[in-house]
PDB file with one MODEL, atoms N, CA, C and O in Angstrom:
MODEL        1
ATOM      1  N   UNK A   1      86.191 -26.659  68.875  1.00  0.00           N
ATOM      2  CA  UNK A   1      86.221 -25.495  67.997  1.00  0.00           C
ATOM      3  C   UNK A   1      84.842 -25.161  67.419  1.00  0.00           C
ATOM      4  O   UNK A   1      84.441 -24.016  67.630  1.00  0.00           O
ATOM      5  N   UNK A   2      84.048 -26.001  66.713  1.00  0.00           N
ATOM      6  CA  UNK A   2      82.436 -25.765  66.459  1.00  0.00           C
ATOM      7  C   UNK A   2      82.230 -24.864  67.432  1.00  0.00           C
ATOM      8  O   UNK A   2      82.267 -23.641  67.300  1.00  0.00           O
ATOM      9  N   UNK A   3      81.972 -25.592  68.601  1.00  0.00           N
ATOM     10  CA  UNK A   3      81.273 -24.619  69.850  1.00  0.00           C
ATOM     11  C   UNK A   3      81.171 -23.343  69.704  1.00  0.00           C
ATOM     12  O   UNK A   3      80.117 -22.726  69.548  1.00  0.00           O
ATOM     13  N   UNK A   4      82.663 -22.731  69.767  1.00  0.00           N
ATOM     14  CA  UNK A   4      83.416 -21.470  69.731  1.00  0.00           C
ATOM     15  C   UNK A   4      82.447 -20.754  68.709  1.00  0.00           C
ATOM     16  O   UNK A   4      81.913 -19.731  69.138  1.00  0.00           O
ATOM     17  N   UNK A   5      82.170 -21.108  67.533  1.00  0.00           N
ATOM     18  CA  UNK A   5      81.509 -20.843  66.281  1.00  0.00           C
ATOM     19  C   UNK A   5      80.072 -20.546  66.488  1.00  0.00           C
ATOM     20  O   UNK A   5      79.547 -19.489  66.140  1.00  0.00           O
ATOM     21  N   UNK A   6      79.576 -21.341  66.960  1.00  0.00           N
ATOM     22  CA  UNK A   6      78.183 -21.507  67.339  1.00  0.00           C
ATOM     23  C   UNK A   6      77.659 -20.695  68.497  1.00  0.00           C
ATOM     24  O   UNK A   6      76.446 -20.484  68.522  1.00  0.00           O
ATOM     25  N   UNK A   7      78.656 -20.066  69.755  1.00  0.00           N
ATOM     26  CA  UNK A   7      78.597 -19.214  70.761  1.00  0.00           C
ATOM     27  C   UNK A   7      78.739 -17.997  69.556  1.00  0.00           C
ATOM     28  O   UNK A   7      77.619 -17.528  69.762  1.00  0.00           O
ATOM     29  N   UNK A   8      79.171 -17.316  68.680  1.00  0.00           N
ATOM     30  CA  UNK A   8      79.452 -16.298  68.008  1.00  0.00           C
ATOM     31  C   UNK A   8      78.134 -16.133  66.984  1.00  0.00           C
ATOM     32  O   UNK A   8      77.645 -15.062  66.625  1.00  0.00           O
ATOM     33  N   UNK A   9      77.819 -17.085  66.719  1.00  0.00           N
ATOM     34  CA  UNK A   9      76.579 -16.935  65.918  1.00  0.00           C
ATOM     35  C   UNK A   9      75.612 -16.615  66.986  1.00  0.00           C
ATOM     36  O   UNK A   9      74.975 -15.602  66.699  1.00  0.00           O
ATOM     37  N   UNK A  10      75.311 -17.094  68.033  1.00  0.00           N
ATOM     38  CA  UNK A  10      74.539 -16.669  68.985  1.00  0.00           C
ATOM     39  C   UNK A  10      74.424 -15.261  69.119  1.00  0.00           C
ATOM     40  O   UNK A  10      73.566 -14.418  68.856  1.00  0.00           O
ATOM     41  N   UNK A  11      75.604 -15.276  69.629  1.00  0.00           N
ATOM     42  CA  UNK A  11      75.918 -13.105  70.203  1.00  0.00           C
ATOM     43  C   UNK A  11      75.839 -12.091  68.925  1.00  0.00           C
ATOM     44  O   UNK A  11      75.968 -10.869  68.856  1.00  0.00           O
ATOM     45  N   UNK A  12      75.544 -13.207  67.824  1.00  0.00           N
ATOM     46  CA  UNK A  12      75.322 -12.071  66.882  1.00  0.00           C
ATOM     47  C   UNK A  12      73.849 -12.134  66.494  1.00  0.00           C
ATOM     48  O   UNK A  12      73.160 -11.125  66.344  1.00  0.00           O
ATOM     49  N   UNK A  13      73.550 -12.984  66.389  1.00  0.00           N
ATOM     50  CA  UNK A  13      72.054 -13.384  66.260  1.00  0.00           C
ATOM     51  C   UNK A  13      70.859 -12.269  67.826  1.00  0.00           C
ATOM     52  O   UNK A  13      69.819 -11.613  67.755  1.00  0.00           O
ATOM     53  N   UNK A  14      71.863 -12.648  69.048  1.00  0.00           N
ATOM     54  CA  UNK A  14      71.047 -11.965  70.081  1.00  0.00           C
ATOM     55  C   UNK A  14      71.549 -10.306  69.797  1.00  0.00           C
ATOM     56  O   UNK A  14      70.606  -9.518  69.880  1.00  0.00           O
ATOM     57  N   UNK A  15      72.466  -9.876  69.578  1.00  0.00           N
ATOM     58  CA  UNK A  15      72.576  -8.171  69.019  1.00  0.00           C
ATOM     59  C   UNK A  15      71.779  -8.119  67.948  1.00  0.00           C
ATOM     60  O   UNK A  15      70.753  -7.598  68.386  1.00  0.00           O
ATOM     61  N   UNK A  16      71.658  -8.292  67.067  1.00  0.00           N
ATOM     62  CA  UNK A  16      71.212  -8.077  66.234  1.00  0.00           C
ATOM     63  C   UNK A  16      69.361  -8.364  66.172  1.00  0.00           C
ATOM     64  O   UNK A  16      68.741  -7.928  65.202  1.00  0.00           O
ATOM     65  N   UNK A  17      68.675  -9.073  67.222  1.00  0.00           N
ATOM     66  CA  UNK A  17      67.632  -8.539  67.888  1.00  0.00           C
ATOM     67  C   UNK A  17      67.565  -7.804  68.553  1.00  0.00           C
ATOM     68  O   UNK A  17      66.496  -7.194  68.545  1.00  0.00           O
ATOM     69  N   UNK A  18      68.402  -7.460  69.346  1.00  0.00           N
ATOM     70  CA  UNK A  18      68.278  -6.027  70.084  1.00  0.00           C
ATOM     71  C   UNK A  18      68.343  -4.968  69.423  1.00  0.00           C
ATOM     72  O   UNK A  18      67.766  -3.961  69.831  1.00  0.00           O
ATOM     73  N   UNK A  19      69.072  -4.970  68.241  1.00  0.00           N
ATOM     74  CA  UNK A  19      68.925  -3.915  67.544  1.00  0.00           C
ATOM     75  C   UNK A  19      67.719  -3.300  67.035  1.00  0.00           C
ATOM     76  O   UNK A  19      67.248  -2.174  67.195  1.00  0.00           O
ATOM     77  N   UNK A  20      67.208  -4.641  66.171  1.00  0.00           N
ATOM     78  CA  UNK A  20      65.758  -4.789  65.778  1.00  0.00           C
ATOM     79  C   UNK A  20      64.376  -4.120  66.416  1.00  0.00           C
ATOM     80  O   UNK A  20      63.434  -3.468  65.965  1.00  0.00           O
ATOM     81  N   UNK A  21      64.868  -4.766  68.029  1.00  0.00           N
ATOM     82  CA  UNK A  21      64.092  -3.933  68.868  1.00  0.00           C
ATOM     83  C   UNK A  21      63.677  -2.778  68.792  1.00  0.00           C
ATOM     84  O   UNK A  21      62.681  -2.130  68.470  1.00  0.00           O
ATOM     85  N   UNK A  22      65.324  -2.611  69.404  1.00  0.00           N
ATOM     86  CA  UNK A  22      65.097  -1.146  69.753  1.00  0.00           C
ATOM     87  C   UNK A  22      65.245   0.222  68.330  1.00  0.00           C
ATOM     88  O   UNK A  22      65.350   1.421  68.587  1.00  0.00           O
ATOM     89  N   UNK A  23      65.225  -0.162  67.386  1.00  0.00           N
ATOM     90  CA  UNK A  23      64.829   0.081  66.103  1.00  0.00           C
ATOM     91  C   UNK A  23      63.258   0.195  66.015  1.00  0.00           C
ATOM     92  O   UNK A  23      62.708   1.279  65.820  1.00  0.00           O
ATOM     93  N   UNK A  24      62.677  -0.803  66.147  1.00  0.00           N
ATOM     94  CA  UNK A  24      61.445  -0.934  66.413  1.00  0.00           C
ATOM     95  C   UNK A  24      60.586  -0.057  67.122  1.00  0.00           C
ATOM     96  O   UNK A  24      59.505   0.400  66.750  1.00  0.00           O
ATOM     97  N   UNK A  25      61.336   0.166  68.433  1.00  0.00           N
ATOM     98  CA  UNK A  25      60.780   0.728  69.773  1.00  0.00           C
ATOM     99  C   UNK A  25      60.946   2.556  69.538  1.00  0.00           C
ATOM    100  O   UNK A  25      60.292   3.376  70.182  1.00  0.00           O
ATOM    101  N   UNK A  26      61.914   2.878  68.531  1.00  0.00           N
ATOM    102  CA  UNK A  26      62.160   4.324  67.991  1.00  0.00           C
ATOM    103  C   UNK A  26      61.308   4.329  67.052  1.00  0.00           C
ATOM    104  O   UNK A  26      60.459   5.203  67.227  1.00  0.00           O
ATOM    105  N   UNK A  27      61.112   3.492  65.765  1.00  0.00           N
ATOM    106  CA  UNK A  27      59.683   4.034  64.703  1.00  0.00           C
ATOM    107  C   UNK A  27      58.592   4.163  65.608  1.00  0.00           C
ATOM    108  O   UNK A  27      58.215   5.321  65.784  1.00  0.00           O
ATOM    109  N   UNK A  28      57.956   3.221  66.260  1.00  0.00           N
ATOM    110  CA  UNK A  28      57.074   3.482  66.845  1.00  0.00           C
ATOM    111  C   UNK A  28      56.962   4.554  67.835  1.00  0.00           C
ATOM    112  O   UNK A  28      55.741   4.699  67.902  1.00  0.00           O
ATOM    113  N   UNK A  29      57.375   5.216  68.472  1.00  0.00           N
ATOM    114  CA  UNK A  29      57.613   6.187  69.094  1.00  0.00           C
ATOM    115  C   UNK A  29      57.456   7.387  68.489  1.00  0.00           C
ATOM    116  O   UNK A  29      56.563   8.167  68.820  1.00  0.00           O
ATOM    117  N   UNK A  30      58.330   7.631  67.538  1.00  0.00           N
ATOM    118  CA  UNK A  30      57.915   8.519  66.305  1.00  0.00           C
ATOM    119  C   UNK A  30      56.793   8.584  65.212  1.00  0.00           C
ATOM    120  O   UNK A  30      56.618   9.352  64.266  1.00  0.00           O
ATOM    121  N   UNK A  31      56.420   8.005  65.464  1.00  0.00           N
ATOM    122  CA  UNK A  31      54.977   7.204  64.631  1.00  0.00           C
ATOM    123  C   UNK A  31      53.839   8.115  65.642  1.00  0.00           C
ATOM    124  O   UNK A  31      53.086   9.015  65.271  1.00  0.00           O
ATOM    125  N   UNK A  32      54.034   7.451  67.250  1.00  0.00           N
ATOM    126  CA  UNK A  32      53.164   8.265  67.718  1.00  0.00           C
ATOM    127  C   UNK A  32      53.399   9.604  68.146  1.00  0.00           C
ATOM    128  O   UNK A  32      52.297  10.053  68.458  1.00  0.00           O
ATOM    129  N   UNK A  33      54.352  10.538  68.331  1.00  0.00           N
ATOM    130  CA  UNK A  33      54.390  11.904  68.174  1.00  0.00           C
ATOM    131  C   UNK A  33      53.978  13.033  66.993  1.00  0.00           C
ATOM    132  O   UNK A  33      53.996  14.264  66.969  1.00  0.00           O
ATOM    133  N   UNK A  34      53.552  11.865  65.910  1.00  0.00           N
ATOM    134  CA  UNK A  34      53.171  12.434  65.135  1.00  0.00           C
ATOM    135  C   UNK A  34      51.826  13.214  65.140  1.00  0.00           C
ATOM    136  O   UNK A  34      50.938  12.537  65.659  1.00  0.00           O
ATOM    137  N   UNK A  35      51.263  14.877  64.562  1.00  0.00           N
ATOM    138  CA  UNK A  35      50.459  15.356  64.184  1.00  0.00           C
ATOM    139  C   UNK A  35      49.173  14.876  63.661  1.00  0.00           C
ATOM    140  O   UNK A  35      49.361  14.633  62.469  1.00  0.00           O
ATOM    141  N   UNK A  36      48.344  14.704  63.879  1.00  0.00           N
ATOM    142  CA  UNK A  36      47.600  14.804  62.902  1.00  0.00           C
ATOM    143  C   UNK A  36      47.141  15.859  61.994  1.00  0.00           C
ATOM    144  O   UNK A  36      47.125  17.064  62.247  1.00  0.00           O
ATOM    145  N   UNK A  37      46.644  15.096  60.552  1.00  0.00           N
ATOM    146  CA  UNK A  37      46.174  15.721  59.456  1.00  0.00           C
ATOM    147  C   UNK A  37      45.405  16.855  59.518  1.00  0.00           C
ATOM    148  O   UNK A  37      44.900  17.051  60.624  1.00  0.00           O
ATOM    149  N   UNK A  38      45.154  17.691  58.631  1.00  0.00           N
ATOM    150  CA  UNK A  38      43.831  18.476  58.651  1.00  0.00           C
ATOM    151  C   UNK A  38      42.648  17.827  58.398  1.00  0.00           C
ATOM    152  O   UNK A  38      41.571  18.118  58.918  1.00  0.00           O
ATOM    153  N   UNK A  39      42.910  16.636  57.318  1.00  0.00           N
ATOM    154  CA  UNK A  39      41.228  15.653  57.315  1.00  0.00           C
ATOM    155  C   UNK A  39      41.093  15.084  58.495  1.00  0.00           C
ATOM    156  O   UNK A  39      39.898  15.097  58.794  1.00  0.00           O
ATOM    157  N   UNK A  40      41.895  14.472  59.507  1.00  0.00           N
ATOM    158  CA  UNK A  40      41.474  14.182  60.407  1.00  0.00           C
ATOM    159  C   UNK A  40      40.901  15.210  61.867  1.00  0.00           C
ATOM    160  O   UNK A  40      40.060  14.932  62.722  1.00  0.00           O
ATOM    161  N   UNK A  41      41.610  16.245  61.721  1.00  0.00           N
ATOM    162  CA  UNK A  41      41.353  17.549  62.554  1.00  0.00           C
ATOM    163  C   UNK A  41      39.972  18.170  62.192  1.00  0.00           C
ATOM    164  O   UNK A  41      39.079  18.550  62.949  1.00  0.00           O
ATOM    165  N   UNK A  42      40.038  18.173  60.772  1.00  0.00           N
ATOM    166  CA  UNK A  42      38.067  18.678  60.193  1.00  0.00           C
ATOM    167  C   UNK A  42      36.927  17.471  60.360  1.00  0.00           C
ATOM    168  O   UNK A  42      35.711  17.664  60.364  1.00  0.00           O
ATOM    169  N   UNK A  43      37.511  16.344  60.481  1.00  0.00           N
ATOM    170  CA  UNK A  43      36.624  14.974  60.240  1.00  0.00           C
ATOM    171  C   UNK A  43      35.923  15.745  62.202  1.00  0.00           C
ATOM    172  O   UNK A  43      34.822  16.189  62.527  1.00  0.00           O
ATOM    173  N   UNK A  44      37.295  15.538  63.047  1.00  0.00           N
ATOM    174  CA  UNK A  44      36.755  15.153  64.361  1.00  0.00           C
ATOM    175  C   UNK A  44      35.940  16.403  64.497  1.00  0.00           C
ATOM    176  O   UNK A  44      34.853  16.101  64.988  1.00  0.00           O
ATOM    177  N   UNK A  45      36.053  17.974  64.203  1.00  0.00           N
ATOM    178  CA  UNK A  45      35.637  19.193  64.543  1.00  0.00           C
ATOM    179  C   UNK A  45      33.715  18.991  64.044  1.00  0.00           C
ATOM    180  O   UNK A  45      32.664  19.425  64.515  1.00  0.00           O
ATOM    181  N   UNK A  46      34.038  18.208  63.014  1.00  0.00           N
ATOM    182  CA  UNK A  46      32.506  18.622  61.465  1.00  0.00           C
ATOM    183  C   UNK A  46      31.402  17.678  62.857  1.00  0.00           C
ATOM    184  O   UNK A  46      31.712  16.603  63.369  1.00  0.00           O
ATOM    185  N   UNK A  47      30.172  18.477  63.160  1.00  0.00           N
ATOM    186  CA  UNK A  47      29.068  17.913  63.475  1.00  0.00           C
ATOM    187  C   UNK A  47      27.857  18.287  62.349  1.00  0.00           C
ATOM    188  O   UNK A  47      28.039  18.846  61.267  1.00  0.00           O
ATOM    189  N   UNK A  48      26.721  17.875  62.844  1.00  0.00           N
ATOM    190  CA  UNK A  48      26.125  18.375  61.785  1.00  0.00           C
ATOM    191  C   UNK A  48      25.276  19.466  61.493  1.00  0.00           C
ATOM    192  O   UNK A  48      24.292  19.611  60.768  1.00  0.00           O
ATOM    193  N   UNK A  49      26.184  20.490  62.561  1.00  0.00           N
ATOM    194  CA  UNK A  49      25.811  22.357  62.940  1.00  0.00           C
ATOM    195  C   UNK A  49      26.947  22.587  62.052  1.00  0.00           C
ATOM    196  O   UNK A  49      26.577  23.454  61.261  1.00  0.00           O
ATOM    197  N   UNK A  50      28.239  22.214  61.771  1.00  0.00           N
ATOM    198  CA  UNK A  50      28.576  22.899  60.912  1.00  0.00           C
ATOM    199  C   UNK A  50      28.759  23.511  59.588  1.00  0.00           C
ATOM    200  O   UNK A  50      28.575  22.939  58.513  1.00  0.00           O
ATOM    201  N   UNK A  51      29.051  24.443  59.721  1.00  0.00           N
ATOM    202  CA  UNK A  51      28.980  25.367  57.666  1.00  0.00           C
ATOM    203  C   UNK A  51      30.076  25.114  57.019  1.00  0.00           C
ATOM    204  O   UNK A  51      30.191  24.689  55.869  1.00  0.00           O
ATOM    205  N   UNK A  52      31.573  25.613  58.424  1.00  0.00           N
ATOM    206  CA  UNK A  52      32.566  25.591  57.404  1.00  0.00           C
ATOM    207  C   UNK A  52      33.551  25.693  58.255  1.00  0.00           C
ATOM    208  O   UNK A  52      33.513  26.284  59.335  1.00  0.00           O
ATOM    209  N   UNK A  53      34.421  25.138  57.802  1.00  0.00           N
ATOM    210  CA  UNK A  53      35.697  24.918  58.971  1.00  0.00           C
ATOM    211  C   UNK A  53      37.138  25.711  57.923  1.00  0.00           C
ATOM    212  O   UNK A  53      37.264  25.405  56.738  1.00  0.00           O
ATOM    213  N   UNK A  54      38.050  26.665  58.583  1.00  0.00           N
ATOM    214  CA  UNK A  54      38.955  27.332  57.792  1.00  0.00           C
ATOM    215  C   UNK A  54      40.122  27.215  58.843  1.00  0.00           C
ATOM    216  O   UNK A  54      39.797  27.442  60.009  1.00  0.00           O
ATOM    217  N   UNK A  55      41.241  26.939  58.629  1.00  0.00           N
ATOM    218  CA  UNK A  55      42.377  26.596  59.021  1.00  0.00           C
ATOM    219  C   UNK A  55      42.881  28.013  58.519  1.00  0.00           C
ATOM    220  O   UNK A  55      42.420  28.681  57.593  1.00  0.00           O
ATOM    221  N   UNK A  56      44.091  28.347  59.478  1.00  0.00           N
ATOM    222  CA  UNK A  56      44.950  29.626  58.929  1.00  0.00           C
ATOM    223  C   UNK A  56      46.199  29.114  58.738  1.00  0.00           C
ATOM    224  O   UNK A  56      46.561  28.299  57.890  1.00  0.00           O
ATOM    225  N   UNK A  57      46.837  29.663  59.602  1.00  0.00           N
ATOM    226  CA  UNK A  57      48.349  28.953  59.117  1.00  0.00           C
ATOM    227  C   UNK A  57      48.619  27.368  59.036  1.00  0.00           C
ATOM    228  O   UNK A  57      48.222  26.585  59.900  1.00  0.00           O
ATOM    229  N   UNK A  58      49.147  27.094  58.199  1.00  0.00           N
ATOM    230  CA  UNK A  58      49.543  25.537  57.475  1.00  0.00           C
ATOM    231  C   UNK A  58      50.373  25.018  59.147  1.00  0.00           C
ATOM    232  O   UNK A  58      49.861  24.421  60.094  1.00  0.00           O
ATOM    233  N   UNK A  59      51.252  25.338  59.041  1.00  0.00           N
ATOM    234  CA  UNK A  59      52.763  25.353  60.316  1.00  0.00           C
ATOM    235  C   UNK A  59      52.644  25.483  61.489  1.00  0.00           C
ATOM    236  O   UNK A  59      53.321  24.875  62.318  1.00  0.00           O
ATOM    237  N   UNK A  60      51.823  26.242  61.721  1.00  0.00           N
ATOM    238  CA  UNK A  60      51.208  26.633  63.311  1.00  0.00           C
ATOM    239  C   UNK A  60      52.814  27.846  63.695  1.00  0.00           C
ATOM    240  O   UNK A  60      53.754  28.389  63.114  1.00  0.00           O
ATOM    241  N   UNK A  61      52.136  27.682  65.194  1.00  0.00           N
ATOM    242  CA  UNK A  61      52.957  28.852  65.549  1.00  0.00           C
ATOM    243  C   UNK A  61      53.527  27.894  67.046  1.00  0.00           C
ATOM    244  O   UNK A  61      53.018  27.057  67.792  1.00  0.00           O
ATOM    245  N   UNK A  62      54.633  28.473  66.948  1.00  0.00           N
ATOM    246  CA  UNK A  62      55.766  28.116  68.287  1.00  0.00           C
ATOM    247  C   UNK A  62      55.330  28.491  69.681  1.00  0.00           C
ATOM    248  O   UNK A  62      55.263  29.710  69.838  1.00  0.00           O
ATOM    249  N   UNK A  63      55.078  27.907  70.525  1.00  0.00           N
ATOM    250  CA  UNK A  63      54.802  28.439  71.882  1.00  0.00           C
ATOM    251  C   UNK A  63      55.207  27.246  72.940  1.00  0.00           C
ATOM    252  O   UNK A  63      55.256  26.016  72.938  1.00  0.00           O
ATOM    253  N   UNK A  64      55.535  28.613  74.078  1.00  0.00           N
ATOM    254  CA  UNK A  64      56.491  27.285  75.412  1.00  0.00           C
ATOM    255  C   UNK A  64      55.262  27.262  76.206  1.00  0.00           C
ATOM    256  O   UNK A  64      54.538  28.236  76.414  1.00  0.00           O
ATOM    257  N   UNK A  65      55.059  25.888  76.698  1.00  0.00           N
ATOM    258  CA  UNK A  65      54.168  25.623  77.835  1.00  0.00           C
ATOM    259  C   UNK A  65      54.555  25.444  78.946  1.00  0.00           C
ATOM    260  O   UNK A  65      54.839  24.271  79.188  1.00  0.00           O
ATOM    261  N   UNK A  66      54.728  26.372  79.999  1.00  0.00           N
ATOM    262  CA  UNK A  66      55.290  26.552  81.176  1.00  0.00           C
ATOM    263  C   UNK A  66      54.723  25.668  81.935  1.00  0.00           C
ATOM    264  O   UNK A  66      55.494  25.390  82.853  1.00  0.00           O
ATOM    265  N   UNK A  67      53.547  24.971  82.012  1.00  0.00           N
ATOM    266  CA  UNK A  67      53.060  23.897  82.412  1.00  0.00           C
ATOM    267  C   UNK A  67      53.859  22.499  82.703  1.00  0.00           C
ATOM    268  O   UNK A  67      54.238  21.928  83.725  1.00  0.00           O
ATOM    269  N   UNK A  68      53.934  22.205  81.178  1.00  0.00           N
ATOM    270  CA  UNK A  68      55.000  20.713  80.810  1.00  0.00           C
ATOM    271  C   UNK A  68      56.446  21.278  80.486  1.00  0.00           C
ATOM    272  O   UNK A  68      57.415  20.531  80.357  1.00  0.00           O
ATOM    273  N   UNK A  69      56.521  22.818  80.353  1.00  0.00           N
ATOM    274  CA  UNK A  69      58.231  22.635  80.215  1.00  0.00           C
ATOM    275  C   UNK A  69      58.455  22.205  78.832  1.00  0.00           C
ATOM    276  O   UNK A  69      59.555  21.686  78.638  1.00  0.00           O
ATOM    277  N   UNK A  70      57.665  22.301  77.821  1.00  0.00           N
ATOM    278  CA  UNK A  70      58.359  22.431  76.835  1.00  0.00           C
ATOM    279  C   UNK A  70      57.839  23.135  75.554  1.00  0.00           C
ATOM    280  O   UNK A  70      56.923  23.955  75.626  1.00  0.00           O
ATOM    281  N   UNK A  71      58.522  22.758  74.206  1.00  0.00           N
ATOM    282  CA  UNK A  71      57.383  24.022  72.987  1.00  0.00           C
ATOM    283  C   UNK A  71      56.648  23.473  72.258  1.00  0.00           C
ATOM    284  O   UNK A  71      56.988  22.439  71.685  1.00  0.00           O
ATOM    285  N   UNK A  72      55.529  23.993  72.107  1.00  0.00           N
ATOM    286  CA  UNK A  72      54.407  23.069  71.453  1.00  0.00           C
ATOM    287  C   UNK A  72      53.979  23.825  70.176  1.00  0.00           C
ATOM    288  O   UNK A  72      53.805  25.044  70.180  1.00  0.00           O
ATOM    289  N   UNK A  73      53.820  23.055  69.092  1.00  0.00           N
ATOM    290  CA  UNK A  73      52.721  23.480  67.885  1.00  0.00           C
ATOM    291  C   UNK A  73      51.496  24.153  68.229  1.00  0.00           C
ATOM    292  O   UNK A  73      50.630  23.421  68.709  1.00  0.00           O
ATOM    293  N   UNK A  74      51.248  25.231  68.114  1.00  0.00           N
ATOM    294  CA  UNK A  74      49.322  25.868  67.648  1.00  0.00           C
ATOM    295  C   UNK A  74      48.990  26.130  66.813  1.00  0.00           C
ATOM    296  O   UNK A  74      49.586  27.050  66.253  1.00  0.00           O
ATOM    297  N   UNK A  75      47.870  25.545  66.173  1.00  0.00           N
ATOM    298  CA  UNK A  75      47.434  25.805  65.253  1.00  0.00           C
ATOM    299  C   UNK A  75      45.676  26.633  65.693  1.00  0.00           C
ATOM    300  O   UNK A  75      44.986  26.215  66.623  1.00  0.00           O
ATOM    301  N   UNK A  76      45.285  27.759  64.832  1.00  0.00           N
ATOM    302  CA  UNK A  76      44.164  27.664  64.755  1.00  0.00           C
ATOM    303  C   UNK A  76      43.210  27.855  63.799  1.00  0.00           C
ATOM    304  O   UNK A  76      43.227  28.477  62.737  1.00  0.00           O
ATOM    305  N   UNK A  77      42.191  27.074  64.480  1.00  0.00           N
ATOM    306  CA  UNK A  77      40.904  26.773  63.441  1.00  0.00           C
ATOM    307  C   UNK A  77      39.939  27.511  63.822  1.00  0.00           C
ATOM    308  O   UNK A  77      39.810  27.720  65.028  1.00  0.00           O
ATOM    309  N   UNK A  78      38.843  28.200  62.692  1.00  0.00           N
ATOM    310  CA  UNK A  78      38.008  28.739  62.750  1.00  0.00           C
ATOM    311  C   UNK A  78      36.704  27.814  62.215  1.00  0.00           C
ATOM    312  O   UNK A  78      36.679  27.160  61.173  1.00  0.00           O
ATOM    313  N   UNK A  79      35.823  27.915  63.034  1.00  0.00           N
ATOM    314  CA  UNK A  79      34.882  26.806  62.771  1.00  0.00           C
ATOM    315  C   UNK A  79      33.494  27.730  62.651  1.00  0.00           C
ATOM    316  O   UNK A  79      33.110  28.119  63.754  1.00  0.00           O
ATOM    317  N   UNK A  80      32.808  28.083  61.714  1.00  0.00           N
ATOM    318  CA  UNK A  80      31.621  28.315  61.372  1.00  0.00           C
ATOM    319  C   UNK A  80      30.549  27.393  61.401  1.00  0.00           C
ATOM    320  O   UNK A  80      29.425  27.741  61.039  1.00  0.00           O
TER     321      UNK A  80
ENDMDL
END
């Protein structure tokens, strides 16, 4: 009877890393689809020709890329 006990702690112990996992394997995933910032978007743009960097819309604008087949964020920047 132990045994029985000890096989059940197992299969819960091994689900419950898989869960973990693949929990794991979704933040990270979403982690990297993420946007970047505008400080990081002005950091990479700024050399040391530039005056002034102006962003317009916050949100960007919706557009399909017939390329990859799907809709992508645009944003644009005006770089002085």
């Amino acid at each position: 009877m132990p045994m029985r006990v000890l096989n059940a702690n197992n299969e819960n112990l091994n689900t419950m890393r898989k869960f973990l996992f693949l929990y794991g394997c979704l933040f990270l995933s979403v982690i990297s689809l993420a946007q970047p910032t505008d400080a990081v978007i002005r950091k990479d743009l700024t050399t040391a020709l530039t005056i002034d960097i102006k962003f317009t819309k916050t949100t960007g604008t919706r557009q399909w890329n017939s390329s990859a087949g799907n809709w992508e964020y645009v944003r644009v920047c005006i770089s002085v």
